[in-house]
N, C-alpha and C positions, 0 to 999 in steps of 0.2 A: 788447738782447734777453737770457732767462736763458734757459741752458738747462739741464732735470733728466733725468739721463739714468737711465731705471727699469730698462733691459734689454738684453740684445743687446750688452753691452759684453765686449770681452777674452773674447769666446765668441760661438759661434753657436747664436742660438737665441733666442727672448721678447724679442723686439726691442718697444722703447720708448721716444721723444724727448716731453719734455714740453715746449712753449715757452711762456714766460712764463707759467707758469700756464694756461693757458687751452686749448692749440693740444696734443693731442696724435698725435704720428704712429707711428703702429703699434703693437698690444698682441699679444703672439702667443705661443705655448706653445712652451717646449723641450722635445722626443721625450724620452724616457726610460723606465726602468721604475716612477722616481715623476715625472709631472711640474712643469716646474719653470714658476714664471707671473714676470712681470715687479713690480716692488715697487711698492706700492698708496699711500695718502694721498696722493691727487688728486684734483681735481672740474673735471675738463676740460669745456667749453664747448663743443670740435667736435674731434670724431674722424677724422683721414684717414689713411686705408689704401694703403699701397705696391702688394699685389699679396694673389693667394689663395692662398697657403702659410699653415701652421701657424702655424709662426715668425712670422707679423706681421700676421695676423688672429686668430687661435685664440681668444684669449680678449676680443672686443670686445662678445659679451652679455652680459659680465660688467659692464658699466661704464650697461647701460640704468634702473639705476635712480635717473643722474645726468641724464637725459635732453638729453644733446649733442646737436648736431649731427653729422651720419655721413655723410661722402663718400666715393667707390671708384668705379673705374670700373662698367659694368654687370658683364663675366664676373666682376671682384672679387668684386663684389656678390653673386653666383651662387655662387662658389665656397665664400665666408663662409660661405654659408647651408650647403649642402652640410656643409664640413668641419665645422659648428657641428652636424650633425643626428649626423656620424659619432662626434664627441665624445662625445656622450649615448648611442650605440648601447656605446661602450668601456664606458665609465663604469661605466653596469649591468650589465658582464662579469665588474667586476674586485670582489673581494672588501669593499672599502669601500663600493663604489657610490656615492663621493662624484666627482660631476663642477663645473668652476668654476661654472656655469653651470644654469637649467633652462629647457626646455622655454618658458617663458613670456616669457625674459629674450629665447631667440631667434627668436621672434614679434614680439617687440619691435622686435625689432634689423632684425630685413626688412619691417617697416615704417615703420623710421624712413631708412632708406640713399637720400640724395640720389644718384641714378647719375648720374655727371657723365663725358664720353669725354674722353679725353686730348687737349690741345689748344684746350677751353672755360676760360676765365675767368673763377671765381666768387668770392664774396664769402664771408666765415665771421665774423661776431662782427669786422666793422672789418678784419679781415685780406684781401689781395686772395692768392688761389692757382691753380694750374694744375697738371693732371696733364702730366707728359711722357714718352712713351712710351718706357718702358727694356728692351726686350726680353724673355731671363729666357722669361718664359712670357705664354701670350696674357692683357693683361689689366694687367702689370705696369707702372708707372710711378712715374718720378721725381715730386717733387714740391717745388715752388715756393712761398714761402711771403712773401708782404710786408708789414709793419705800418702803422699810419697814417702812423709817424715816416718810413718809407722804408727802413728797413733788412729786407733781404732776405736769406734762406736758400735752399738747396737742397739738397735731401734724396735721397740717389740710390734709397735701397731697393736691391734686388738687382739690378742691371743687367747688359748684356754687348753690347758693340756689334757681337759677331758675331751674322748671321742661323744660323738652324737652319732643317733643314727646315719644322718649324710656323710659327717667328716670324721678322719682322725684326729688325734689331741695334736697338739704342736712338736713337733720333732725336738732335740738337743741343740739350744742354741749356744752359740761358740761364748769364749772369753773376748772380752773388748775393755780397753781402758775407761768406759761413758757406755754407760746403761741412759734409755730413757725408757720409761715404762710407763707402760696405761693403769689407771690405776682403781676403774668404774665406781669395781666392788671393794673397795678397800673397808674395811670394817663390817662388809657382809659377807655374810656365807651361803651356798646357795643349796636348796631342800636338792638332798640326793634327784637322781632324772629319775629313776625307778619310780619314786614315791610322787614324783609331781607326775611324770605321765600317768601313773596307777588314776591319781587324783580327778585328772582332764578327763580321760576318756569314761569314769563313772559318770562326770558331771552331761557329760555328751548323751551320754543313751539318756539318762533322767531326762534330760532336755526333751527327748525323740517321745520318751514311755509318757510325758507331758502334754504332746500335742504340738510341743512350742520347735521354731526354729533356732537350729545354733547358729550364731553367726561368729565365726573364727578370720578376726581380723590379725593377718601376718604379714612379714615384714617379706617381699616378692623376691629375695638373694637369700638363702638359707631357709627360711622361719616357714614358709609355704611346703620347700620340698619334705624338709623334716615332720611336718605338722599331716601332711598326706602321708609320708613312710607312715607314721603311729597309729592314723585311723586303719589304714590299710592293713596293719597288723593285728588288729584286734576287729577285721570284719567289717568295720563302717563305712558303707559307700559314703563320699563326700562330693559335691558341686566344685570347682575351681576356678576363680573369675579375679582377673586383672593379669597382671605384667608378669605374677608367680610362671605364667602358662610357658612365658616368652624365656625365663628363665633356664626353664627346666631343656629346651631347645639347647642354650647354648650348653648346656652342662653332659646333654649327650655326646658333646663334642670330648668333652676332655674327663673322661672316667677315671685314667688318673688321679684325678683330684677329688675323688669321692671315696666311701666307706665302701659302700656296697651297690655300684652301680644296677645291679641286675634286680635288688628291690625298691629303687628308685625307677627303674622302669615299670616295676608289678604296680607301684601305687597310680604311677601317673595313667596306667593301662585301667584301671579297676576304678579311677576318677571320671567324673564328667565334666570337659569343657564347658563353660558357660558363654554362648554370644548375649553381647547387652540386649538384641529382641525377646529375649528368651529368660529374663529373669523375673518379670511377672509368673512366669508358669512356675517357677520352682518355688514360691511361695504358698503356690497354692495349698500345699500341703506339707507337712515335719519334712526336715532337711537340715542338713549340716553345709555349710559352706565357707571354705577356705575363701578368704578375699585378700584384696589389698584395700587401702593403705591401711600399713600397721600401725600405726601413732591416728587412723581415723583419720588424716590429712587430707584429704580427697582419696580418687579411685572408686572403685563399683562400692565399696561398703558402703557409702554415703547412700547411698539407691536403693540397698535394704534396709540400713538404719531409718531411712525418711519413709518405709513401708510398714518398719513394724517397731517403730519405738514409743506404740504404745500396747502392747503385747507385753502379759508379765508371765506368760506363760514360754517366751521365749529367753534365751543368755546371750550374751556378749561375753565371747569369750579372751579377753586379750593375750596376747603370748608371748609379748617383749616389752621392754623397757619404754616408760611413756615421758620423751622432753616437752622439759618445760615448756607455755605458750603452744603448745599442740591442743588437738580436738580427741584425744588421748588421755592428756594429760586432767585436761576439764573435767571430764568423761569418769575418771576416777576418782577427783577431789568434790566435783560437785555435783556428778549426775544429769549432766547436759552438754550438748557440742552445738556447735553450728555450723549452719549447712545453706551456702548460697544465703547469706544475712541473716537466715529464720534461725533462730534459736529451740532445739527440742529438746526437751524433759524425755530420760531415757526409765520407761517401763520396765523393759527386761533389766531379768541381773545381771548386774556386770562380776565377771570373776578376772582375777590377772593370777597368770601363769609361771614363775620364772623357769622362762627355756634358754635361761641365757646362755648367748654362746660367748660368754665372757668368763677369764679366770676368777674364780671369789678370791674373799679376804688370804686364807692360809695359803696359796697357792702363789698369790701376789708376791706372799712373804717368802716364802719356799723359793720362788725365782730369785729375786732379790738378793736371800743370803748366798745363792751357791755363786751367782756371778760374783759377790764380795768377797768369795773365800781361795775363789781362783783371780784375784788381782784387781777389779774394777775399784777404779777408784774415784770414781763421782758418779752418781744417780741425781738423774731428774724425773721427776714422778708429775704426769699430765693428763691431759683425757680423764677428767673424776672432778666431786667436787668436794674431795676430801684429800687434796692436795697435800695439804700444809701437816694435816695431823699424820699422812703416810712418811712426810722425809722425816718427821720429829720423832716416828718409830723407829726411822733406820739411822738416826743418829741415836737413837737412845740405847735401841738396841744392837746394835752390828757398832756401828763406829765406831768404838772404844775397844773389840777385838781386831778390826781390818781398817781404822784410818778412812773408810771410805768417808767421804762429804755428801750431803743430803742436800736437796734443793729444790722447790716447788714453784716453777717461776709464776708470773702473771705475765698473759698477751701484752709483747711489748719488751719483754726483758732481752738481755744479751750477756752473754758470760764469753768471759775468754781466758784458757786455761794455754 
């Protein structure tokens, strides 16, 4: 097999595996304040998709005028659409008004997405493949890829074998001769969930017993529903305002692919919608409110943040991981974002949360050895930016019992085994 790796490497973000020419898995946009796309000159045959993040859908109507094949689960599928429509709403916000993509590419694109559920085995151009269910967010999966010759890969995408309240942990993923694995958390470990939600939701009432407004910025694919299940569990009416609302829509569709669909309906039941007329009034006094964007990238936050970021009696409470070049990422190294050119000095506290729905360090490694003990023999470790010091543990450590080879590419590489 070769493989051309476009993106997602020694970084997070525009994730992109190209196999042999033909097979590629994932194309997706890194957040930013220019976005960055994965590297192009390819005419890939069939497109399959991990999960519905930016990072590894974002940019796949951009690729419909090579007219591939295009598998995802269904919520994938849903979500693509979605994030592809929210793409084109930014696009013509921003001063260029150039977006990767148009309008036509992603009409394209949702009618050409073969919806396949995790656990069907289909066929692509001679290839045999399989989603496997990698937790992450509803919808997410690993993926399985085998040639006519018999050599096989597996591809984790974002995985985490712990359940959350929305999803379950990732199912048993098969034996394959090529691992490639994400690698985020590699050398971190992440605070038990018991202890970090105990942590949030104290921080929450204090906020309320204060006077002050919470403002709980989440990421609208997971991090919204899960962040209303917790308040909802512990009594806190919350406000609910952006794309979260729109999510939660398609996710009644496919309860399969949740934990406990029937307390994801009590939260969303027990929340309050927010239309944009209507968000002056919920300031007016203490209130919790779930938003987008999570990384502070635009979205309704920006409309409370510019109302009350001089408020020290209110929090900011972040709940995922902040990329670099975000208004997130600002937000936490120096206390200030911007908003429409105006730069604001942020009052409230800011606290950051880790709800990741990413595997940490020992779990990385946990996956890792079992694939190497049942035969795999080459790892490529990507999506992290601790690439290079994760394959130097699994040559340091695993190699010299299982022969596997380690490998950490940089955008741009190609290997052929």
């Amino acid at each position: 097999m070769e493989f051309s790796f476009k993106g997602g490497c020694r970084e997070v973000g525009r994730s992109g595996l190209l196999v042999n020419e033909e097979v590629l898995l994932d194309y997706g946009i890194k957040a930013g304040d220019i976005p960055e796309y994965p590297q192009n000159g390819m005419e890939p045959k069939s497109v399959l998709i991990s999960h519905g993040h930016l990072d590894h859908c974002g940019a796949v109507p951009n690729l419909m005028y090579m007219n591939p094949e295009v598998f995802m689960t269904p919520p994938t599928a849903e979500f693509t659409g979605l994030l592809g429509r929210d793409t084109l709403k930014l696009a013509e916000r921003t001063l260029s008004g150039v977006a990767p993509f148009d309008p036509d590419d992603l009409q394209k694109l949702s009618r050409s997405i073969q919806k396949t559920d995790t656990g069907t085995e289909f066929m692509t151009h001679g290839y045999k493949a399989r989603f496997y269910g990698a937790g992450h967010i509803p919808g997410a999966s690993g993926i399985y890829l085998e040639s006519e010759a018999g050599e096989s890969l597996f591809y984790t995408g974002d995985f985490s074998l712990q359940a959350t309240r929305l999803v379950p942990g990732a199912e048993k993923f098969p034996k394959a001769d090529t691992l490639i694995l994400e690698s985020t958390y590699f050398g971190e470990e992440h605070t038990p969930r018991k202890e970090t939600e105990e942590r949030f939701i104290e921080s929450v009432w204090e906020t309320l017993d204060m006077g002050g407004t919470a403002i709980i910025p989440a990421f609208a694919i997971g991090r919204t529903q899960e962040i209303l299940m917790l308040l909802d569990a512990h009594g806190i009416h919350a406000y609910v305002d952006g794309m979260g609302k729109d999510v939660y829509k398609i996710l009644k569709k496919y309860p399969e692919y949740l934990k406990n669909p029937r307390l994801l309906d009590q939260a969303f039941d027990n929340a309050t919608p927010v239309k944009p007329s209507k968000r002056a009034e919920i300031l007016k006094e203490p209130s919790v409110i779930v938003t987008t964007a999570g990384m502070l990238n635009g979205g309704p936050v920006l409309y409370y943040l510019s109302k009350l970021h001089k408020d020290p009696n209110s929090k900011i409470l972040l709940t995922g991981y902040q990329v670099e070049g975000t208004n997130g990422r600002m937000a936490v190294e120096n206390g200030i974002i911007e908003n429409n050119g105006t730069v604001l000095s942020l009052k409230p506290k800011l606290e950051q949360y880790d709800f990741s729905a990413h595997s940490g360090d020992s779990e990385l490694k946990q996956v890792v050895t079992k694939f190497c003990k049942k035969g795999t023999e080459r790892v490529f470790v990507m999506h992290g930016d601790k690439t290079e010091a994760f394959a130097r543990w699994i040559s340091e450590e695993i190699s010299e019992e299982t022969g596997v080879e380690a490998y950490a590419p940089a955008n741009g590489e190609s290997f052929s085994f």
